[in-house]
C-alpha positions in Angstrom: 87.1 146.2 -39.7 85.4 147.3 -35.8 82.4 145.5 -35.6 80.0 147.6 -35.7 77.9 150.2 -33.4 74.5 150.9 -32.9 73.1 154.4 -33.8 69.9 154.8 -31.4 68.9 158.0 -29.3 72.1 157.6 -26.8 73.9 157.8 -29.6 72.9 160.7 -31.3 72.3 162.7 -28.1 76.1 161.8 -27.3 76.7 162.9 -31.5 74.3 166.1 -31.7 74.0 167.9 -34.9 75.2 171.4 -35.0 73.1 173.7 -33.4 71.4 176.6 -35.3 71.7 179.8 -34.3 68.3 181.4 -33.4 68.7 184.3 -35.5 70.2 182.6 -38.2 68.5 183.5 -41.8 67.8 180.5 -44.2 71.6 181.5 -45.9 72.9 180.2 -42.6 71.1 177.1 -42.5 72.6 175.5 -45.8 71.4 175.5 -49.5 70.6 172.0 -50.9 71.0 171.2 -54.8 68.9 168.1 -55.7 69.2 166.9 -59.4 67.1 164.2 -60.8 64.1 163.1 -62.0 62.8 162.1 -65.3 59.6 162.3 -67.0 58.5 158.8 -65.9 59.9 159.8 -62.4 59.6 162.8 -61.6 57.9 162.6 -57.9 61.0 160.8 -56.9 62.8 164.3 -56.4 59.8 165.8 -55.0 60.0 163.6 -52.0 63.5 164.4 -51.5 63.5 167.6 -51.8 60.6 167.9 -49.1 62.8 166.0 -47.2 65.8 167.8 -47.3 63.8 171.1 -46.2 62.3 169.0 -43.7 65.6 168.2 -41.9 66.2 172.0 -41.4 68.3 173.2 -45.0 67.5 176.9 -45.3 67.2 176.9 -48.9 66.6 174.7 -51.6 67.1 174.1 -55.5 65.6 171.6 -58.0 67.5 171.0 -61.3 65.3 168.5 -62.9 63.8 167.7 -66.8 62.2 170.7 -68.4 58.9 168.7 -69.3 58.6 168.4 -65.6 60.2 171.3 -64.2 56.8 173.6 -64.3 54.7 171.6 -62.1 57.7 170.5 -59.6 57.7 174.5 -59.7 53.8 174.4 -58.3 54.2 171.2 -56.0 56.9 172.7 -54.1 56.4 175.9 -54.0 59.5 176.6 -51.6 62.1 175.4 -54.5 64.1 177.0 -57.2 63.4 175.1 -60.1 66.0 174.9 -63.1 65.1 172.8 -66.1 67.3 170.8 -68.1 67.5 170.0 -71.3 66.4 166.3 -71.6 67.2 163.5 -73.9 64.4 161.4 -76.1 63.9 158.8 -73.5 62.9 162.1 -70.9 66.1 161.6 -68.7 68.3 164.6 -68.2 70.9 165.5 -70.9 74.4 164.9 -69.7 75.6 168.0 -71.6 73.2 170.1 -68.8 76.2 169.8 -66.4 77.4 173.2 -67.6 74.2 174.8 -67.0 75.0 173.7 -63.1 78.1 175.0 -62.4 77.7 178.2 -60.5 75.1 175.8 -58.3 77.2 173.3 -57.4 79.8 176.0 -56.7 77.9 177.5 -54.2 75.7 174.8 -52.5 76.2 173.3 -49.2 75.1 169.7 -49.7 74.3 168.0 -53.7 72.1 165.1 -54.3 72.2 163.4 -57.5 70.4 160.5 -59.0 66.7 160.3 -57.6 64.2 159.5 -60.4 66.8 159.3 -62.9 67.2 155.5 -64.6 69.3 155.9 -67.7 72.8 154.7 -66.3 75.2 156.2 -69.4 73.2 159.4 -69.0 73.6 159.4 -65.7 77.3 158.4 -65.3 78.2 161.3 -67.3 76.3 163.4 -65.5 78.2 162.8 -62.5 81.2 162.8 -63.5 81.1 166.1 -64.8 79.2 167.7 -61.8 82.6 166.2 -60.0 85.1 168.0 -61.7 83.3 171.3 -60.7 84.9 173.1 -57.8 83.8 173.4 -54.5 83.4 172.0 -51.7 80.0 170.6 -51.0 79.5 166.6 -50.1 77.8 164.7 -52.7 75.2 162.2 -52.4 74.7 159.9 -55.0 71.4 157.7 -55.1 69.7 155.6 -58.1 71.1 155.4 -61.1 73.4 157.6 -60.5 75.0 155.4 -57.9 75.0 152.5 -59.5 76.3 154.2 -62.8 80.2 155.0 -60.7 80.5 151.4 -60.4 83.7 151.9 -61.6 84.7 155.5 -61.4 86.8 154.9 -57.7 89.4 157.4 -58.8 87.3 160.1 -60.2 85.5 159.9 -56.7 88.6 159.6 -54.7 89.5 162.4 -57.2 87.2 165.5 -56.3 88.3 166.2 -53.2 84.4 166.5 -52.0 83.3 164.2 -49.1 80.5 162.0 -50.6 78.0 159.2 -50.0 76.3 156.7 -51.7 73.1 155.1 -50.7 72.2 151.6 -51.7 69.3 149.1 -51.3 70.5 145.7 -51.7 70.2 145.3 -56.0 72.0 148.6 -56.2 75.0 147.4 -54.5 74.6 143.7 -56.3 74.9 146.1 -59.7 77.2 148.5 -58.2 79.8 145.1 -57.0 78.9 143.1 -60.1 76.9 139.9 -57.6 73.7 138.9 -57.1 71.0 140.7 -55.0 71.1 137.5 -53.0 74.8 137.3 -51.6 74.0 141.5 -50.7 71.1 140.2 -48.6 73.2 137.3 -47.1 75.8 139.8 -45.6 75.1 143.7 -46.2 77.4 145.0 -43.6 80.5 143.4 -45.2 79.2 144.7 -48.8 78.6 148.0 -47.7 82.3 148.3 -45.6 84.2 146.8 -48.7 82.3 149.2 -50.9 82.7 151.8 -48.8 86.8 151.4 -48.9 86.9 151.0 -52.0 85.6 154.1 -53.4 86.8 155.8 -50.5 83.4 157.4 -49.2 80.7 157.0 -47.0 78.5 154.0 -47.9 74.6 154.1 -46.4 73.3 150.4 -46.9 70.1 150.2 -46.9 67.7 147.5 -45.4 65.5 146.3 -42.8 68.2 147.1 -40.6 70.8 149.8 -42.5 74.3 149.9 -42.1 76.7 153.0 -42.2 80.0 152.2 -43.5 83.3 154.6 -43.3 85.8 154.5 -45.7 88.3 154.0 -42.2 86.2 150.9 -42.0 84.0 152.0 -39.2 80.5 150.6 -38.9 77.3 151.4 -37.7 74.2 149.7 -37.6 70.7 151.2 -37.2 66.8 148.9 -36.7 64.6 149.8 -39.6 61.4 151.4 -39.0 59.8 147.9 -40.2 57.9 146.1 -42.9 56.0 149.8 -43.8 59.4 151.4 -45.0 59.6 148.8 -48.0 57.5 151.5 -50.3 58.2 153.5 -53.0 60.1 156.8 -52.3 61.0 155.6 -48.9 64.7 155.6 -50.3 64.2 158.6 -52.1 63.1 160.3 -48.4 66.4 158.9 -46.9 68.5 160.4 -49.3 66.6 163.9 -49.2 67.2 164.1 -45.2 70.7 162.7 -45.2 71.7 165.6 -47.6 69.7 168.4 -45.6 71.1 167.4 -42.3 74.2 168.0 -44.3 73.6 171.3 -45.9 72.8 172.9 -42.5 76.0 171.8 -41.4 76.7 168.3 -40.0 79.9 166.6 -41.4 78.4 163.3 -43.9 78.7 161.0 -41.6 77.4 162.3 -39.2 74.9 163.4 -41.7 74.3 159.7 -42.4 73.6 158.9 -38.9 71.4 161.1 -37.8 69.0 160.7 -42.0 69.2 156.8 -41.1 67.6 156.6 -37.3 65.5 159.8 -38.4 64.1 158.1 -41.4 63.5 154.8 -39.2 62.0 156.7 -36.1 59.5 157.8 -38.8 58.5 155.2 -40.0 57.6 153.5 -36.3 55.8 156.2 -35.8 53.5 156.1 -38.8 53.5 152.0 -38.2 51.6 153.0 -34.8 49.4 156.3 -36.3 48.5 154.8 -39.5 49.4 150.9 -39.9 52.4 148.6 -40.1 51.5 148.6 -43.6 50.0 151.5 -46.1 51.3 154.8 -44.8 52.8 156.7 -47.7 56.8 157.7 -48.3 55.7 161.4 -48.9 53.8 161.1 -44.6 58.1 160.1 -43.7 59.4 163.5 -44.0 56.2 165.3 -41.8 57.6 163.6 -38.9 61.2 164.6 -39.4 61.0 168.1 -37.5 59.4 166.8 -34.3 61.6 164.1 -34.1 64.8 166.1 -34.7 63.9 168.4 -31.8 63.5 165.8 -29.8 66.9 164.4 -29.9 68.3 168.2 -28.8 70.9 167.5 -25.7 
């Protein structure tokens, strides 16, 4: 394993995400899929769906539970919103995978897994969206991440770049160790996980590592002590999959969600506090921020 780089504005200036064309319509720009959510949960999709539209994706679909798809409807008004059939404990009914299929056929970038908390539910889930064809990355977050704990091969399997994005008790559950030893070395948890399953691994923290499954690294400075909220995750994994849908490769992708997503949050720390600001204020600072970086 390289030891590992460090993703700051040089970098990304020197790694610039594919340029779109002026008179491109929002087809052009990439169609995100987000599914997730529960009934307990539901804002957890919200967040990254704003996100992902925030990032520059053209279009954007929502397949979430159908007590809460109606208001999702009304809070994001720019969203398709499909509703699922959900189980008794409000989590989405694996069965809904075949409800999905022309969807994940013809998206550009798929997230999967933010609100939901049922593991089973959501392992099954996942495993059938994989065996649909296309070609679309994946990026799994939440339960759904932790729930392919042992799926390697049907991962490996579905010939779709894909990414998983863990704080430090996701990948404890996702290796089978203790939040503890994650804490006391993340880079070398996230690079072993990340040639394991054969994918990109996003390892979150207060500073993040991005780990290739060639075992490349790169490190990227959190946006300090404010980003430890509620949703902040749920932000990262909405930009990382936008940046993909209009385009970037997923690693790439990763690079550019994770310094994004940090940048953010210093610039809330200095607007509103280092403390206090809100995951949902993240994503309004993602355009300016992005146009900034241009070459």
């Amino acid at each position: 394993m390289t030891s590992s780089g460090s993703i700051d504005r040089d970098f990304l200036l020197a790694n610039p995400l594919p340029e779109i064309n002026v008179s491109a319509g929002k087809d052009e720009r990439g169609a995100v899929l987000i599914i997730g959510g529960s009934s307990e949960i539901p804002g957890a999709v919200l967040l990254a769906a704003e996100a992902a539209l925030r990032a520059g994706a053209g279009k954007l679909q929502i397949a979430t539970v159908s007590s809460v798809a109606p208001q999702l409807a009304v809070a994001i008004p720019e969203a398709r919103v499909i509703a699922l059939a959900e189980n008794s404990d409000g989590e989405i009914d694996p069965a809904s995978s075949s409800r999905l299929t022309a969807e994940v056929r013809h998206a550009n970038a798929i997230l999967v897994g933010p609100g939901m908390v049922d593991e089973p539910g959501a392992r099954a889930l996942s495993l059938a969206l994989l065996e649909i064809e296309g070609d679309a990355p994946f990026v799994f977050d939440a339960a759904a991440l932790t729930s392919l704990k042992s799926e390697a091969t049907a991962l490996q399997r579905c010939g779709r770049d894909f990414a998983l994005t863990p704080h430090p008790g996701e990948m404890a559950a996702f290796n089978n160790t203790s939040k503890e030893e994650i804490i006391g070395n993340p880079l070398d948890a996230g690079a072993k996980a990340a040639a394991h399953v054969g994918g990109v691994v996003v390892m979150k923290g207060p500073t993040t590592f991005i780990c290739s499954p060639e075992g490349r690294t790169w490190r990227c400075e959190g946006g300090g002590l404010g980003m430890a909220t509620s949703g902040s995750g749920d932000v990262l994994a909405g930009l990382i999959t936008g940046v993909a849908a209009r385009g970037a490769p997923l690693l790439l992708a990763a690079q550019w969600g994770v310094f994004v997503h940090a940048e953010a949050g210093r610039r809330l720390a200095l607007s509103v506090g280092k403390a206090g600001y809100l995951a949902r204020e993240l994503a309004v600072e993602v355009p300016r921020i992005i146009d900034e970086l241009r070459p």
